[in-house]
C-alpha positions as CSV (number, residue, x, y, z in Angstrom):
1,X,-72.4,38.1,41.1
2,X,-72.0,36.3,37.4
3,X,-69.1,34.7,38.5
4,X,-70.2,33.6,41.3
5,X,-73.6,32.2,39.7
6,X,-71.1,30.2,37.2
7,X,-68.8,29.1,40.3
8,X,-72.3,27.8,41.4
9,X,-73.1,26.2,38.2
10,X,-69.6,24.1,38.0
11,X,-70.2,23.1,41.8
12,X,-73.3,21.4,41.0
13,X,-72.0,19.5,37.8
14,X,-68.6,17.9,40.3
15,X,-71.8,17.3,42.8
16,X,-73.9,16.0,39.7
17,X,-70.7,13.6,38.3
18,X,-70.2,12.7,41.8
19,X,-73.5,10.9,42.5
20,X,-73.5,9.4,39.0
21,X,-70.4,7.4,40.1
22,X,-66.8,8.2,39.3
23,X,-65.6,4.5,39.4
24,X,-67.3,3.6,36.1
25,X,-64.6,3.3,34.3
26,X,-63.2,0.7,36.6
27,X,-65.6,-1.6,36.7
28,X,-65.0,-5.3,37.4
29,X,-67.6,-6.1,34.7
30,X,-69.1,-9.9,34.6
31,X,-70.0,-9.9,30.4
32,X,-69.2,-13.3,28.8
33,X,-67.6,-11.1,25.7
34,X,-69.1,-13.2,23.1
35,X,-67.7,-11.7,19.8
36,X,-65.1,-9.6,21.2
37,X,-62.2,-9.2,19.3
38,X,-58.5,-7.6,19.6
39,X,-56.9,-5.1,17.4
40,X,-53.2,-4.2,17.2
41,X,-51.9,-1.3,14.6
42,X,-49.1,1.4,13.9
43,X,-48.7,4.5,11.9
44,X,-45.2,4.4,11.9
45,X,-42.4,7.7,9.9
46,X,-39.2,8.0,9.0
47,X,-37.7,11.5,8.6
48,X,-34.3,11.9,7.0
49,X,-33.6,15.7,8.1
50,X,-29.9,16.3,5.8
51,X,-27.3,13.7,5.8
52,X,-26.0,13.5,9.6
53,X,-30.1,13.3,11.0
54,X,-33.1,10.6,11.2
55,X,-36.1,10.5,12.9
56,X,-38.0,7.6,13.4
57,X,-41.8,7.6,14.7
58,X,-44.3,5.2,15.8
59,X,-47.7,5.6,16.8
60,X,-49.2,2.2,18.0
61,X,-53.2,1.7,19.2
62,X,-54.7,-0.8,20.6
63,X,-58.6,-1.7,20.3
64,X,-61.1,-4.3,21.8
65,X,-64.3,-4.3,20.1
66,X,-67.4,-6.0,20.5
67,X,-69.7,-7.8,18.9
68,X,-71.6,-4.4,17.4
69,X,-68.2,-3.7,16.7
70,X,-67.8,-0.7,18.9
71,X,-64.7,0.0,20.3
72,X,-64.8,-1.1,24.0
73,X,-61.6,-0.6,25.5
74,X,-58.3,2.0,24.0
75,X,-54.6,2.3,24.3
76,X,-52.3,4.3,22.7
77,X,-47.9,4.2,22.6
78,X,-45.7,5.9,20.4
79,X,-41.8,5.7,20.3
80,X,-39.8,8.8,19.0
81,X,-36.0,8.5,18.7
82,X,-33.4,10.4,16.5
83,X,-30.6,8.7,15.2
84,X,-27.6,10.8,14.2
85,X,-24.0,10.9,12.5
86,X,-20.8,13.0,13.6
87,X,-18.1,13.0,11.0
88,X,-20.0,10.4,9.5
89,X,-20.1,7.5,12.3
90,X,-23.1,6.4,13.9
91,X,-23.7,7.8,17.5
92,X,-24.9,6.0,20.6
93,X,-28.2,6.6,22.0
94,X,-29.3,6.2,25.9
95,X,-31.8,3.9,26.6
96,X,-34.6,6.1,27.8
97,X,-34.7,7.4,24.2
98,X,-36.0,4.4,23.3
99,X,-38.6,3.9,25.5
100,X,-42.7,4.8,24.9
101,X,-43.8,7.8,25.6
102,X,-46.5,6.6,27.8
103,X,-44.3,4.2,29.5
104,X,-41.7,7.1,30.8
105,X,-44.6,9.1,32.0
106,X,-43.7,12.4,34.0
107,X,-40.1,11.7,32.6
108,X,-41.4,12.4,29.5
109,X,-41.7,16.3,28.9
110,X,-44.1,17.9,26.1
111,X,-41.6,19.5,23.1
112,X,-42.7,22.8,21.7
113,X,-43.9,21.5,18.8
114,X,-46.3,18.7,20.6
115,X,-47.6,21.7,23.5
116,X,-48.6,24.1,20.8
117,X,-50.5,27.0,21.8
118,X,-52.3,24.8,24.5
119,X,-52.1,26.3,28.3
120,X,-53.1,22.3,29.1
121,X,-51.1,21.0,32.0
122,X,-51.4,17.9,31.8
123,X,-48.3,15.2,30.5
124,X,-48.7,13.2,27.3
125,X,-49.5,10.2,28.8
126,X,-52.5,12.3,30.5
127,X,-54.0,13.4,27.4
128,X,-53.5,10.6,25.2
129,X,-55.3,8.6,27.9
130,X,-57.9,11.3,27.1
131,X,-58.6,10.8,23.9
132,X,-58.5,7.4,24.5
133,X,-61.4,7.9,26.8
134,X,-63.5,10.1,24.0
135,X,-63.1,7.1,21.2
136,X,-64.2,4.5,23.6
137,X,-67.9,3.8,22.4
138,X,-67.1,4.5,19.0
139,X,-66.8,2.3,16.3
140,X,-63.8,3.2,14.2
141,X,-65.3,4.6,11.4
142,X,-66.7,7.4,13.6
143,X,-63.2,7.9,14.8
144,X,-62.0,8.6,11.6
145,X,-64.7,11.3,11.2
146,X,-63.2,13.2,14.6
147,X,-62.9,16.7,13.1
148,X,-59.4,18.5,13.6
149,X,-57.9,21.6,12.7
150,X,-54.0,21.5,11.9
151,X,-54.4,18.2,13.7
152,X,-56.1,19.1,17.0
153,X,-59.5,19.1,18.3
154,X,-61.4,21.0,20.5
155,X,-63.9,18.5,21.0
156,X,-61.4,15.7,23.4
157,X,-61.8,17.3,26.9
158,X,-58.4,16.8,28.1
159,X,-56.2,16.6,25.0
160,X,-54.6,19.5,23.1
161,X,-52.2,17.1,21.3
162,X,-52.0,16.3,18.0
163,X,-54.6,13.8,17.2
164,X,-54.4,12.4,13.4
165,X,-52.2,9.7,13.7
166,X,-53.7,8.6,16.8
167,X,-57.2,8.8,14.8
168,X,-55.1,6.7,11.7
169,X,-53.5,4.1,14.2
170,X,-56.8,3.3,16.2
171,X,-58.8,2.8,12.7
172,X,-56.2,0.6,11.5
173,X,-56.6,-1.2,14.6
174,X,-60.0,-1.3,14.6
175,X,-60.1,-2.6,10.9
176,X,-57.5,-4.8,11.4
177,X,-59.1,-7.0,14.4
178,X,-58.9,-10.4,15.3
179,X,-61.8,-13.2,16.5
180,X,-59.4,-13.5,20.2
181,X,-62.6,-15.1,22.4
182,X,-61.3,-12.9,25.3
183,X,-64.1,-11.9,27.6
184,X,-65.8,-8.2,28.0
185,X,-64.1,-8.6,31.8
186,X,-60.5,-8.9,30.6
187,X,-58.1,-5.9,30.4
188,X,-56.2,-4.5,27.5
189,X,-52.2,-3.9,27.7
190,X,-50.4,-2.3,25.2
191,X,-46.5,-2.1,24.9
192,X,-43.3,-1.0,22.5
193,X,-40.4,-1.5,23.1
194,X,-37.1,-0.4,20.7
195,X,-33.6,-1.2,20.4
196,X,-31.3,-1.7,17.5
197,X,-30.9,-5.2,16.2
198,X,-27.5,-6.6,17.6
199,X,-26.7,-7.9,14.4
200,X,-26.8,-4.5,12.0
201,X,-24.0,-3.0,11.0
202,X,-22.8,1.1,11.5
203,X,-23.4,1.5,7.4
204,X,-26.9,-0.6,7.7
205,X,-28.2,0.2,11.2
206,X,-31.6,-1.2,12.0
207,X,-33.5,-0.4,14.7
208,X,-37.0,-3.0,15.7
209,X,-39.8,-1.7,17.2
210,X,-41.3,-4.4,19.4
211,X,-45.5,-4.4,19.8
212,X,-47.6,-6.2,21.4
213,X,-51.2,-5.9,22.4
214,X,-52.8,-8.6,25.5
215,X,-55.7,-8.8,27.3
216,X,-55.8,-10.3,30.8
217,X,-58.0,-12.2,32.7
218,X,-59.2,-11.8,36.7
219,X,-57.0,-14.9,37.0
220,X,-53.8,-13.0,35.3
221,X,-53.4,-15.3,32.4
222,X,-53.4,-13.6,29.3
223,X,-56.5,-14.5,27.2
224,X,-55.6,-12.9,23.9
225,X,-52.7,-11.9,21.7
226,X,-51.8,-10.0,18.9
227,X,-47.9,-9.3,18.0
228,X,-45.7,-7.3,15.7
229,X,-42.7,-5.9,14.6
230,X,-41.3,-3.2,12.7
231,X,-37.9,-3.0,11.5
232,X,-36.5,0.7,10.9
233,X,-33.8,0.1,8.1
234,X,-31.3,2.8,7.9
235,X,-28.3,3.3,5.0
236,X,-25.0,4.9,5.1
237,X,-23.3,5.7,2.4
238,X,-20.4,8.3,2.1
239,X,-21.0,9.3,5.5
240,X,-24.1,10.4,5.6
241,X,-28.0,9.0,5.4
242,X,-28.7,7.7,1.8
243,X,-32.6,6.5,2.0
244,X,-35.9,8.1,1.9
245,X,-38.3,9.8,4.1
246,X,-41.6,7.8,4.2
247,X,-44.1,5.3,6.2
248,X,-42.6,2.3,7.4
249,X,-44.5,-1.3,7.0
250,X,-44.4,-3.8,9.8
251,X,-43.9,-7.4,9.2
252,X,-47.3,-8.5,10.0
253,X,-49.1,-5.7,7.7
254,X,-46.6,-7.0,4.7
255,X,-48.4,-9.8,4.8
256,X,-47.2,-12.8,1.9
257,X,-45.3,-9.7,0.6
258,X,-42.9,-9.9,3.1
259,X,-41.4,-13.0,1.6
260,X,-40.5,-15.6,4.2
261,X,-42.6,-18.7,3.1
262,X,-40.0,-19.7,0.6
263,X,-36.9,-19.7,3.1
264,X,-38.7,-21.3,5.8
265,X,-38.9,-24.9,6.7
266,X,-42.4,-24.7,7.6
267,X,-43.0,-22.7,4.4
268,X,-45.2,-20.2,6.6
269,X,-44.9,-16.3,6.3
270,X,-43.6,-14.3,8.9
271,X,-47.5,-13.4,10.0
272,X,-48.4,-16.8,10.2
273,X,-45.7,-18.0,12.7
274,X,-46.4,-14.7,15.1
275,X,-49.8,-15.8,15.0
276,X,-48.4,-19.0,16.2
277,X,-46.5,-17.1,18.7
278,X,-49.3,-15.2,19.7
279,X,-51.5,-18.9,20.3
280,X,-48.6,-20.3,22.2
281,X,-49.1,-17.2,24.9
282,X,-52.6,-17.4,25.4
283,X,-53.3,-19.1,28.6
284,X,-50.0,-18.1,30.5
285,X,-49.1,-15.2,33.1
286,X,-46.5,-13.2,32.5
287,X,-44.3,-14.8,35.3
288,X,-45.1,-18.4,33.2
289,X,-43.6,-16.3,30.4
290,X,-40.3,-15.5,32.1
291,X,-39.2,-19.0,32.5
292,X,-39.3,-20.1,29.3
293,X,-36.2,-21.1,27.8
294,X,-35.0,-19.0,24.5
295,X,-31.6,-20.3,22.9
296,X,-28.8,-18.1,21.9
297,X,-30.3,-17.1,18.2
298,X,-33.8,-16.3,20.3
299,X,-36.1,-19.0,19.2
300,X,-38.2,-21.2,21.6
301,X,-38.6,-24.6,20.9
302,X,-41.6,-26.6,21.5
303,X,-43.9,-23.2,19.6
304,X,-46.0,-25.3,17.0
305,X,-45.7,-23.7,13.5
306,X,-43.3,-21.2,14.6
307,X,-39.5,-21.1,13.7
308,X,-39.0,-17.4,14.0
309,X,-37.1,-15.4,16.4
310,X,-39.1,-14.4,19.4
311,X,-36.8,-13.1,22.3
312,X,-37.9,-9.5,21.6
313,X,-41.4,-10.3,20.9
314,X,-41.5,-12.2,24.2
315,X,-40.1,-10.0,26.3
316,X,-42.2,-7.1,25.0
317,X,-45.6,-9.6,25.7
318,X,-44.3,-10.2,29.3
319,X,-43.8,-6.5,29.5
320,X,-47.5,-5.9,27.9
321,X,-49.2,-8.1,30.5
322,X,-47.4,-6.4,33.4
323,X,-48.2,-2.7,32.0
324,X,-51.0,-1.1,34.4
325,X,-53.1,1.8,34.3
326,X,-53.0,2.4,30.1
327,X,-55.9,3.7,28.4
328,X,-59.4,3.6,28.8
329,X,-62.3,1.1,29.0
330,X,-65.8,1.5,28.7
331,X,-66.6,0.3,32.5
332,X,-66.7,-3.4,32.2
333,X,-62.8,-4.7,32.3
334,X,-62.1,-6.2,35.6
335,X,-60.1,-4.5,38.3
336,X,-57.7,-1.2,38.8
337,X,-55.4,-1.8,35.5
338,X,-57.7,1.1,33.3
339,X,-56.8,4.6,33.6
340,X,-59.4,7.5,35.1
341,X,-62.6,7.0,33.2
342,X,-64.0,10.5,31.5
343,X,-66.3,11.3,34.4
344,X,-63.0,12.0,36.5
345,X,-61.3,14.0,34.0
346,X,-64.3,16.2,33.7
347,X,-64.4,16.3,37.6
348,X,-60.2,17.9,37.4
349,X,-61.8,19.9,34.3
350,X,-64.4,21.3,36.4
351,X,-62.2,21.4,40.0
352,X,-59.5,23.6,38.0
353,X,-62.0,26.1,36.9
354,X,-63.5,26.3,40.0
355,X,-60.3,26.9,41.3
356,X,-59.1,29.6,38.8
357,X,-61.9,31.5,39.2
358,X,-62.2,31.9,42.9
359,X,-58.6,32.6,43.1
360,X,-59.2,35.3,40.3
361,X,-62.4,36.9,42.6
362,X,-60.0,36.7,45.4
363,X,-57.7,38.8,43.5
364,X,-60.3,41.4,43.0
């Protein structure tokens, strides 16, 4: 009878979520966005496991915040990819290695170590969109403050993963935000994309870490842009790995540290031009993007105040604004590009118990 009483109880919560409406968290909201700004930011490891293994890691968030300066919109990527010697020489890696996380989706499969003890069924793309869903309304102080225990919490319906460096990257993001002007109504895209430079040699192997965070308007122009790249540097010496563990730094987050004022023409730093870069995008769809012309060194002429090389950033941005369903929003982006807002997880939370317990009565 108590089981069924509790059966009951669930019932009446889908029925109560139901008539609250489930399509919140795809809104097509109509706000101006007046003091809305856009935030891009990594935590970003390397591992050197012995001489013959490295592991390179980075977590990447993306942030809109308001005015009040309350997150209003999430998304998370992270890249993962080992790079390895045999008898000291560099082995190949296949391409799906390199990409996000999110982006392979199903194809991506939990390791032990990211599953835990959780019986939670869902992919990583599921749950990270999960917790992307709790910090939306947060500011990012408040994120910081999610409590976790060996680095999960019990308080993110939905997500068993994890959680500190996604708490670490969406702070840095939300701290690191920029006045974009992009409306309340506007989506937010996220993307990463990795490959190794095509100039680094087997002894110096470098591997860059593409990122790019949009947001698009109703019309499919993107209205905002923040860029940035990270370059894994990797030594060889003797045959096997020679550097350190430790974080890795982006260009953008070196700031006038990363010393390319003096070397360039327009005696700008690396930050400056992608903000340039970032400018130059504003205003175009993604299909705009793909016609413009890059030379053989991957620089774009006709970018005011921007010299740099830019295929990779470019093609990640195009990628970016094309990327659907990332994330989470608090109800007022435009159109079918967020991901299930909290309501319908809750619903799945509440259908599955529902479920397991009249299949257990059934039993008895």
């Amino acid at each position: 009878m108590k089981r069924w009483c509790i059966v009951g109880l669930c019932l009446a919560m889908l029925l109560c979520l139901t008539a609250c409406g489930g399509d919140e968290g795809t809104g097509s909201g109509t706000g101006t966005g007046d003091g809305y700004r856009l935030g891009l930011a990594t935590v970003s490891k390397m591992n050197v496991a012995g001489g013959d293994l490295s592991s390179v890691k980075a977590t990447v968030a993306a942030v809109t915040l308001d005015k009040e300066g309350v997150i209003r919109q999430c998304r998370i990527e992270e890249t993962a990819f080992d790079v390895t010697l045999k008898n000291g020489a560099l082995q190949s890696m296949m391409d799906t290695m390199m990409m996000g996380k999110w982006e392979r989706g199903d194809d991506y499969t939990l390791t032990d170590e990211e599953r835990g003890d959780s019986n939670n069924r869902r992919s990583w793309r599921e749950q990270v969109d999960a917790f992307c869903r709790y910090v939306v309304g947060k500011t990012p102080d408040e994120v910081s403050s999610i409590a976790a225990t060996d680095g999960r919490s019990s308080e993110i319906p939905g997500c068993d993963l994890v959680i500190t460096d996604f708490i670490q990257a969406v702070h840095k993001a939300g701290k690191s935000v920029k006045n974009a002007g992009m409306m309340a109504s506007d989506t937010l895209h996220l993307a990463v994309s990795a490959d190794r430079s095509k100039d680094s040699a087997d002894e110096a192997p470098q591997f860059d870490i593409e990122m790019a965070a949009v947001t698009v308007g109703k019309d499919g122009k993107i209205t905002a842009c923040v860029s940035d790249t990270l370059q894994a540097k990797l030594t060889v010496k003797e045959g096997v790995f020679s550097m350190a563990s430790g974080d890795l730094t982006t260009k953008r987050m070196m700031g006038d540290s990363y010393g390319m004022k003096d070397a360039s023409s327009l005696k700008k730093e690396w930050y400056q031009q992608a903000d340039a870069f970032d400018a130059y995008v504003v205003g175009k769809t993604p299909d705009t993007l793909q016609g413009v012309s890059v030379d053989k060194d991957g620089r774009v002429d006709g970018i005011s105040g921007c010299t740099i090389v830019v295929s990779g950033m470019l093609k990640n941005v195009i990628k970016a604004a094309k990327m659907t369903g990332t994330g989470a929003s608090d109800g007022t982006a435009d159109g079918s590009t967020t991901g299930t807002n909290a309501g319908d997880t809750l619903k799945d939370d509440v259908s599955d118990m529902v479920s397991d317990m009249t299949e257990d009565t059934t039993k008895k």
